[in-house]
N, C-alpha and C positions, 0 to 999 in steps of 0.2 A: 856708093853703097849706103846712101844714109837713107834710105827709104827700104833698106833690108832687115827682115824679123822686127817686125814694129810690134809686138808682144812682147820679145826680149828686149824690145829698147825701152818700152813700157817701165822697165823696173831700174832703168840708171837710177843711181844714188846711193842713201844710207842708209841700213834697214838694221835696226836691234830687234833682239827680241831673244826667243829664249826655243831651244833643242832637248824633246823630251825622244829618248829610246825606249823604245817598248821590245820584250820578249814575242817572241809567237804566240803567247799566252796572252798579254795586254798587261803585262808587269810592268813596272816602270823599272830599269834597270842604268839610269843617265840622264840627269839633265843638267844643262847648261846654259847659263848666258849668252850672244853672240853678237858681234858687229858685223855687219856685212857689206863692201862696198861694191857697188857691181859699175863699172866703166867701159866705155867704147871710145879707145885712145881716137885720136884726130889722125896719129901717125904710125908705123911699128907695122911689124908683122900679126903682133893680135890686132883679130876684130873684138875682142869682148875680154874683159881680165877684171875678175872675184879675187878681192883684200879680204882675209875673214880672221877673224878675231874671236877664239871660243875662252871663256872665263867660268871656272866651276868657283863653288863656294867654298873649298878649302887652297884656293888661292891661285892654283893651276892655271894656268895659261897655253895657248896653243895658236901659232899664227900660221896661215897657208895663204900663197898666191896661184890663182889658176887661170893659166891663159886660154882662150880660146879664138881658133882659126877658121872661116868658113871655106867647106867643101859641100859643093852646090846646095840644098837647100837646107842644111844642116851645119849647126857648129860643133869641131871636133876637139876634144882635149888628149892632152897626153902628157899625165902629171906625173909626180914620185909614187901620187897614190892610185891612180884611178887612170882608163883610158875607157872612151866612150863619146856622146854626143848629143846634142840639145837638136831639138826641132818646135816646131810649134802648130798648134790644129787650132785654130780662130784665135781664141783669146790666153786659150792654155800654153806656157813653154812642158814641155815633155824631157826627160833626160833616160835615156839607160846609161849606166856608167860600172863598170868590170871591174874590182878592187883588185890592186897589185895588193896592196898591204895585209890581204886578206883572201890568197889566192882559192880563186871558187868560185866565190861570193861578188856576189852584183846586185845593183839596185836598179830601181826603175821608180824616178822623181815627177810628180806632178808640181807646179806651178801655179798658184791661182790669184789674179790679183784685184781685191774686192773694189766696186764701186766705189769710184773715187778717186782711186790708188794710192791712199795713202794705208794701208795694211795688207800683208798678203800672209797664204799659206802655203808652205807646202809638204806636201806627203813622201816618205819612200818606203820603198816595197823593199826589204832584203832578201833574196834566197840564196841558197847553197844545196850544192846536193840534190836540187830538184823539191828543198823545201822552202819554207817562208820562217827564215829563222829569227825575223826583227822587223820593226817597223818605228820610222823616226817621223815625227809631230812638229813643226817648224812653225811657229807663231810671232809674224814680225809687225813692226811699225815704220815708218817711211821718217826718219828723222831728220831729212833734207833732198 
């Protein structure tokens, strides 16, 4: 399987960078530091497992691991927070992902990783309810 999702293998490595939330409005209502480490074990039942590390400025901390499994052309998660799936259309990885934490409420994650590959962004869409309650701004740098 090592010639599988060659866009999601695109971004193995270590990405910081910083997590802005936006209101439905375009308010900023969150931003954060972040480290991100995105791996494809050699061995294990994951195909693919995110180390994330979010850091605010009054000192907060936050670390999550997420494993993911591939079912057929698609990788699936199923975390404490989130259940849903990554795919990929050329060079884009794509996510919809269902919050438990936040029963409703779902996102839908673009991936894009700029010439070169040493920066990417990505976007997410929130809704709930049938509306678009938020929208998070993900501005990284490849730091290995």
């Amino acid at each position: 399987m090592t010639n599988a999702f060659p866009a999601m293998r695109a971004h193995e490595g270590v990405w910081t960078g910083t997590y802005t939330h936006l209101d439905a409005d375009g308010a900023e209502i969150d931003r954060h530091a972040s480290r991100v480490v995105c791996e494809f074990p050699a061995s294990g039942d994951a195909f693919y497992v995110q180390h994330i590390l979010f850091t605010w400025p009054d000192g907060r901390e936050r670390e999550d691991r997420f494993d993911g499994v591939v079912n057929g052309e698609r990788i699936v998660f199923d975390t404490p927070t989130f259940t849903g799936a990554a795919w990929e259309s050329g060079e884009l990885v794509l996510l919809h992902l269902d919050r438990k934490d936040e029963p409703g409420a779902y996102f839908v994650e673009i991936i894009a990783l700029a010439q070169g590959g040493l920066r990417r962004a990505r976007t997410w869409h929130w809704f709930k309810d049938g509306a678009l309650i938020r929208r998070t701004l993900c501005d990284e740098v490849r730091e290995r």
